[in-house]
N, C-alpha and C positions, 0 to 999 in steps of 0.2 A: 146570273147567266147559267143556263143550261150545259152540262156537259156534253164531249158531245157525243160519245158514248150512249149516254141517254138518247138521245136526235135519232143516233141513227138506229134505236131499238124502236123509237117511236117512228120513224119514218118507215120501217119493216112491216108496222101494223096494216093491214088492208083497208080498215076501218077510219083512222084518225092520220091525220095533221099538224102539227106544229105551226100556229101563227103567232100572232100575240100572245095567245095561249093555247091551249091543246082543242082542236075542231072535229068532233066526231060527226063524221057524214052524214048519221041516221038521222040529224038530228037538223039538219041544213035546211032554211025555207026561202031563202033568198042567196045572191051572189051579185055584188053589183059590179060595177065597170072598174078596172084599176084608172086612178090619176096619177098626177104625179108625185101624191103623198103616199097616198096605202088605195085596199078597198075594202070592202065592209062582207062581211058574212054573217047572216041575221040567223039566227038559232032558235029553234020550239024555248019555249017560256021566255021570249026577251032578251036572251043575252046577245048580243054581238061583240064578235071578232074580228079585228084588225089584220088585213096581210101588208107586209111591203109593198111595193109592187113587181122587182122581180124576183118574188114568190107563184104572181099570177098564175104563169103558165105551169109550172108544174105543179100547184095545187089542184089545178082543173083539171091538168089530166089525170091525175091523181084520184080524183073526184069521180072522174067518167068515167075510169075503169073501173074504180069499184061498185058505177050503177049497172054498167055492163057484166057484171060477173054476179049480179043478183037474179 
């Protein structure tokens, strides 16, 4: 488990994420629908990332902000 100290320096980041593992935006090709398990975030080279699902929403906006400030 992540401290959470840590989280909240990673969640400071403009750029990344904390889900399953750590999600850097630039790198984001896909975002599917939350269910009632998690949802998938497909990543350049193949990797995919797992969120809870109430992660959803504030990963997105998370997300949108940071494509809006580019």
């Amino acid at each position: 488990m992540i401290k959470q100290e840590f989280l909240e320096r990673i969640n400071a980041l403009s750029d990344v994420f904390m889900l399953a593992s750590l999600c850097q935006f630039k790198y984001i090709q896909t975002i599917s629908e939350p269910n009632e398990r998690n949802f998938v975030v497909g990543l350049a080279g193949g990797h995919t990332v797992f969120g809870a699902p109430n992660q959803y929403d504030e990963f997105i906006d998370k997300y949108l902000t940071w494509l809006e400030m580019r």
